[in-house]
C-alpha positions, 0 to 999 in steps of 0.5 A: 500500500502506498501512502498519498497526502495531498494538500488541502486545496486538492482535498476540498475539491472533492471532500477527500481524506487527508491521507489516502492509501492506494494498491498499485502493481508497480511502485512508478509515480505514472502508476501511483498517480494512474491509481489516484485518478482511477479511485477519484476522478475529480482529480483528473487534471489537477495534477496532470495535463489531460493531454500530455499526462504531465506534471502541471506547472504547480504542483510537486511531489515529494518523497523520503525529503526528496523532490521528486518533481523532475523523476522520469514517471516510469521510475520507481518510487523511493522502497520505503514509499513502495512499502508504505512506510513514508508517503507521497506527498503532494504539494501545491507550489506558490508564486508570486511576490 
């Protein structure tokens, strides 16, 4: 099981839990955000692009005190987020001044 925090902007949308825990055949971040989309649609395109299935500009992802932003989505997660001992968080990034 894998561990997923998200940030509360994205909890809002659509009432979700704080941490969710989600099974996935391979530990890839494509595979764990496939998984996260697939269990709760109001995600889609929140945290990817529609089209292109990448990262939106604004949001990151972190793991075992690693940005994991710029991984290629096919690479394994870090194992203690595969074994759910530390969770993939994500992150709504800021700017302005």
């Amino acid at each position: 099981m894998i561990r997923v925090v998200l940030p509360a902007p994205l909890r809002a949308v659509g009432g979700l839990p704080s941490e969710i825990t989600l099974e996935v055949r391979e530990p890839t971040q494509a595979a764990l955000l496939d998984a996260l989309e697939a269990r709760y649609p109001v995600l889609r395109g929140t945290l990817r692009e529609h089209a292109t299935r990448r990262r939106r500009a604004y949001v990151r992802f972190f793991a075992c005190g690693r940005d994991l932003s710029h991984e290629p989505s096919d690479a394994l997660l870090p194992a203690a987020v595969a074994c759910g001992a530390e969770p993939f968080v994500v992150i709504g990034a800021m700017s302005g001044g």
